[in-house]
C-alpha positions as CSV (number, residue, x, y, z in Angstrom):
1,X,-1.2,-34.3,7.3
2,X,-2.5,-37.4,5.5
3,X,-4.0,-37.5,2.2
4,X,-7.7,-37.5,3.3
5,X,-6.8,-34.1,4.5
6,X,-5.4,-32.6,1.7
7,X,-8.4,-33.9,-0.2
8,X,-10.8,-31.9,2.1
9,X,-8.6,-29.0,1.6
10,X,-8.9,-29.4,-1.9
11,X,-12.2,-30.2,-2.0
12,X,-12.9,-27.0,0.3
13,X,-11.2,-24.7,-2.2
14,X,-13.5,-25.7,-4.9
15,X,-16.2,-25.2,-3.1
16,X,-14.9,-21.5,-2.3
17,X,-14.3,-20.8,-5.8
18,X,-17.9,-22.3,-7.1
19,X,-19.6,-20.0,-5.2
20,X,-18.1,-16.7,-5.8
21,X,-20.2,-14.5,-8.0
22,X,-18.9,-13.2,-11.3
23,X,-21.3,-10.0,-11.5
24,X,-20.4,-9.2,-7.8
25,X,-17.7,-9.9,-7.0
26,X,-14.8,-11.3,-10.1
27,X,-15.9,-8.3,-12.5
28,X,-15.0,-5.0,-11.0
29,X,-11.9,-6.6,-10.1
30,X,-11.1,-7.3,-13.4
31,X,-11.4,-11.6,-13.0
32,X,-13.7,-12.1,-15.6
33,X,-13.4,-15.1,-17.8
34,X,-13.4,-12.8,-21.5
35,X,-10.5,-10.6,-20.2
36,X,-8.2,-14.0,-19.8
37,X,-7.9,-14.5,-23.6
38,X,-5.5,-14.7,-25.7
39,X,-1.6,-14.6,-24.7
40,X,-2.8,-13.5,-21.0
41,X,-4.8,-17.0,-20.3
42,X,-1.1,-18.8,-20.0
43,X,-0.6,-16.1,-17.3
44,X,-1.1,-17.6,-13.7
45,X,-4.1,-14.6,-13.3
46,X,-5.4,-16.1,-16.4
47,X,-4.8,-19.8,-14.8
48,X,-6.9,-18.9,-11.8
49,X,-9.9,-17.4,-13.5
50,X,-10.2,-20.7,-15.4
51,X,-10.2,-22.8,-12.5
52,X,-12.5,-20.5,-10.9
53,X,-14.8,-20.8,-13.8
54,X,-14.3,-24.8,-14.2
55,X,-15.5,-24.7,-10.6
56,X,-18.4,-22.9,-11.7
57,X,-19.1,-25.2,-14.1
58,X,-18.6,-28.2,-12.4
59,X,-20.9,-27.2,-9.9
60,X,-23.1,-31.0,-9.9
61,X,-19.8,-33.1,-9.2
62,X,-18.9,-31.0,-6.8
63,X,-22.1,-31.4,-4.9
64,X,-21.6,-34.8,-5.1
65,X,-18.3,-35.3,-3.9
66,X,-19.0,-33.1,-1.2
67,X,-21.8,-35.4,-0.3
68,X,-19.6,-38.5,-0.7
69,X,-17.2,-36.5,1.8
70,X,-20.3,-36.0,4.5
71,X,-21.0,-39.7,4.2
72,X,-17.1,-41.4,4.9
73,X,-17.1,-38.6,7.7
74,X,-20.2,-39.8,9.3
75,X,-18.9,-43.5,9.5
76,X,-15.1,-42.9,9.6
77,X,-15.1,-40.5,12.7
């Protein structure tokens, strides 16, 4: 596994957790972004829900680096 790999797997795990829907499908499981404050946000639960919501957020970089990703595949094979 090279690193161009693990960048796509990377990469492919952000776009997973950009997607997911907060009314649908983080809330009645409890993975909401106002129940990871306080002493529980250094908790790894409370870790994950803010990567999930920086991925959220980040949504336009994301695009773009996926784009970037779809362009060195085109021409690298």
């Amino acid at each position: 596994m090279g690193l161009w790999s693990f960048l796509e797997g990377i990469l492919l795990l952000a776009n997973a957790m950009a997607i997911l829907n907060e009314e649908r499908f983080l809330a009645p499981r409890g993975w909401t972004l106002a129940e990871a404050t306080g002493p529980s946000r250094s908790s790894l639960k409370g870790k994950i829900i803010g990567f999930i919501h920086a991925c959220q957020f980040l949504r336009l970089p994301l695009i773009l680096f996926n784009i970037i990703t779809i362009i060195v595949k085109l021409f690298a094979g």
